[in-house]
N, C-alpha and C positions, 0 to 999 in steps of 0.2 A: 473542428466545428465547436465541440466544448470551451474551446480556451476562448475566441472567439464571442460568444457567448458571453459567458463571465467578465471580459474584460469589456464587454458592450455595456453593462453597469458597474463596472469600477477596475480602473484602469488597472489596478494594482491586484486585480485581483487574479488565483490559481484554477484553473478549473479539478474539480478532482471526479475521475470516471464512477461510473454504475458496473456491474455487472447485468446482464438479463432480468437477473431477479431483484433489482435497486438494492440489490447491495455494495456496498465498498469494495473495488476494484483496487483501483492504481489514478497516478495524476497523467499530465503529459510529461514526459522524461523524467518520470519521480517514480515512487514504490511510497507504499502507507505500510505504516508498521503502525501498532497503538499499543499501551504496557495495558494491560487485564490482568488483575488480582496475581501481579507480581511479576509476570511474563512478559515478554515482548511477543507479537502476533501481528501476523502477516495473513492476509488472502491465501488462499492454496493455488500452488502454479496453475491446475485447470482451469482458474478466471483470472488471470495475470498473462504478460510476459515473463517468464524469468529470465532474470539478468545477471549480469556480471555484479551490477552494484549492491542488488537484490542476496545475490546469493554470497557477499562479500560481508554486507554485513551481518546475514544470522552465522558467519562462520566465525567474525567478530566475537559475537552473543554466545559463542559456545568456548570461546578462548577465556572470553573475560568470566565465564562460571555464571552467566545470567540465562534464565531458562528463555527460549523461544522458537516457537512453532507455528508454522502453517496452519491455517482452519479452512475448512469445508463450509464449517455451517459460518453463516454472514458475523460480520465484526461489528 
């Protein structure tokens, strides 16, 4: 329904989910990561799906020596 949605005013456009509490989720077949004061940061699995791709790239993030972490509190 979100994608739907979004692309109802612009074709080109992604929808990206909520959580309960409007905060920043996940897209449709995407993960949000965002870099915060140096880090990379993710949703915490409890408001996400975790995934293969999800958990592929913070294992990335820990090869390449770049800090990133799951949060609880909204992104």
């Amino acid at each position: 329904m979100a994608d739907l949605e979004a692309k109802a005013q612009d074709k080109a456009a992604w929808s990206v989910l909520l959580d309960a509490n409007g905060h920043l989720a996940e897209g449709i077949g995407s993960n949000i990561f965002l870099v915060r004061d140096g880090a990379v940061v993710t949703p915490h699995e409890r408001f996400v799906l975790p995934g293969v791709s999800r958990a592929a790239a913070m294992e990335l993030c820990g090869e390449l020596g770049i800090a990133c972490r799951s949060r609880s509190r909204p992104l």
